[in-house]
N, C-alpha and C positions, 0 to 999 in steps of 0.2 A: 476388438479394435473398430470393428464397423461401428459399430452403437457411441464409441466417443467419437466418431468422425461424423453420425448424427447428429448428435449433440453439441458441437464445435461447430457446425453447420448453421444449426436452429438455430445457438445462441446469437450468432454473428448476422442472423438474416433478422432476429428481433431485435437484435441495438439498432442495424442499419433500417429499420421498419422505420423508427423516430428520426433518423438524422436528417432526411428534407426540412424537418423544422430547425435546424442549425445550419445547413450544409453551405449559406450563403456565408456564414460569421467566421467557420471554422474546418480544417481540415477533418475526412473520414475519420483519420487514426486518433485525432484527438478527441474526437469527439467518445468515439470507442475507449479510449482510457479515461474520458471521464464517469461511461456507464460504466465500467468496468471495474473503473479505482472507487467510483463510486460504492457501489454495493460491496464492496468487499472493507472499504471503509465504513461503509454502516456496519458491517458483521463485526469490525473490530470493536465499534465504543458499545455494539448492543453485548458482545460476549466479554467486553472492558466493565461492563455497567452489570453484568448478573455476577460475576468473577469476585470483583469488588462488593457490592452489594450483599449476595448470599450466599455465596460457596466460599470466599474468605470473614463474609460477617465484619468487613469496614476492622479487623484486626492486625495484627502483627505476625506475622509467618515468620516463627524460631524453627530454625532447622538444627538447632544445637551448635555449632560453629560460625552462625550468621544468623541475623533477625531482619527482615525484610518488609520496611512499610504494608500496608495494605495494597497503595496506590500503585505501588510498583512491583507488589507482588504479582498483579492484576494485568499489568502489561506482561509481564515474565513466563506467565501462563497464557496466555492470548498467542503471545507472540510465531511460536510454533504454527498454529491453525492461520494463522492471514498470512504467516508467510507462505506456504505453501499455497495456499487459494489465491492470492495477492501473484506468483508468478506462473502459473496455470494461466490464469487470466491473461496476462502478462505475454507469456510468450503463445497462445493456442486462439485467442478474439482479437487481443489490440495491436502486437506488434508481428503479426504472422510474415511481413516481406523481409524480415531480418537475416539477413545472408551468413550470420554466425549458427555455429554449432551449437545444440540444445547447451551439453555440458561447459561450454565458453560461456552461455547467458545464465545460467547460474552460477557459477561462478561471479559474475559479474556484478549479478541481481544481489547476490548475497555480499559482496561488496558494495554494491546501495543500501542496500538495507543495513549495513553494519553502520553507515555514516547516519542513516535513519534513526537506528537504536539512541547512538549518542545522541542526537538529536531531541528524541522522543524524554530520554531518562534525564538529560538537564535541563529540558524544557516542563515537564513535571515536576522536577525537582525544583524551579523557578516559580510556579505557579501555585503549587501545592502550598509548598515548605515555604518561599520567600514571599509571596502575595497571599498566600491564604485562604488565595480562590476554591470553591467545590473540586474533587476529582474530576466528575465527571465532565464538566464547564473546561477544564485544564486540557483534561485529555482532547473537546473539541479544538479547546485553541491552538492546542501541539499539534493535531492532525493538520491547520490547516497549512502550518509553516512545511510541516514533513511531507505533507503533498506537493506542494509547491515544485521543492527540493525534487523529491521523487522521478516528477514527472521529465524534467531535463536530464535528469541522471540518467535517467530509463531509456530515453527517446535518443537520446547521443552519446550513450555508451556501452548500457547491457544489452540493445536491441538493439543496436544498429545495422541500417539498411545495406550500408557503403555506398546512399546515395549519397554526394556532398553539392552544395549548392554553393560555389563560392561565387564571391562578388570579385570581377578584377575592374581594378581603377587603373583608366589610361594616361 
């Protein structure tokens, strides 16, 4: 336990190392979910892009009851590893003031992500299959709509602070 609490530690003292060069543009925690959403979004299109590429060989994954593109065999297999690294990150660097319960933000997180998935699979399904764009060009363009998505979801619902900032008009 001590050594992840180093590590949670380090990680969070070298995202905030770089944020003076934001800190005028944008808050801490966003900035923190962008290193964060960041890298963990590289990890998905680099292990989207070897998935696809060499360990399914750009084919058709029959499982005998179902046959599965390449392109979405590719997320289906990915998908497990970024989620779990994707809220690690999530709840332990970027949204640490979140006054909910670990197992309320997964739960939560996993209901973002589930709205992500559909997201991700007709959004590929749109690019691949309907425009005929490259997988991997698709898969960038899907990340950046589902990040988008993501990060509101995240920030006001699976992580929420219970700080609320409302505006009243007199």
């Amino acid at each position: 336990m001590k050594h992840l609490l180093r590590f949670q530690n380090g990680m969070i003292r070298f995202i905030d190392y770089f944020y003076p060069l934001c800190s005028r543009f944008i808050p801490n925690e966003t900035f923190r979910y962008a290193a964060t959403g960041g890298a963990n979004t590289a990890l998905d299109i680099l292990l989207y892009f070897v998935f696809y590429r060499f360990i399914l060989d750009k084919q058709i994954v029959d499982f005998g009851f179902v046959a599965i593109s390449p392109h979405i065999a590719a997320f289906v297999f990915v998908f497990p590893i970024t989620f779990t690294t994707g809220f690690l990150l999530a709840k332990y660097i970027t949204f640490t003031s979140s006054s909910l319960k670990g197992n309320i933000q997964l739960f939560r997180y996993g209901v973002t992500v589930f709205g992500a998935i559909l997201m991700n699979y007709a959004l590929l399904k749109l690019f691949v299959d309907g425009f005929g764009l490259y997988a991997t060009l698709s898969k960038i363009l899907t990340t950046i709509v589902v990040v988008t998505y993501s990060y509101f979801v995240q920030r006001f619902y699976s992580f929420k602070t219970g700080k609320s900032k409302r505006v009243v008009s007199a």
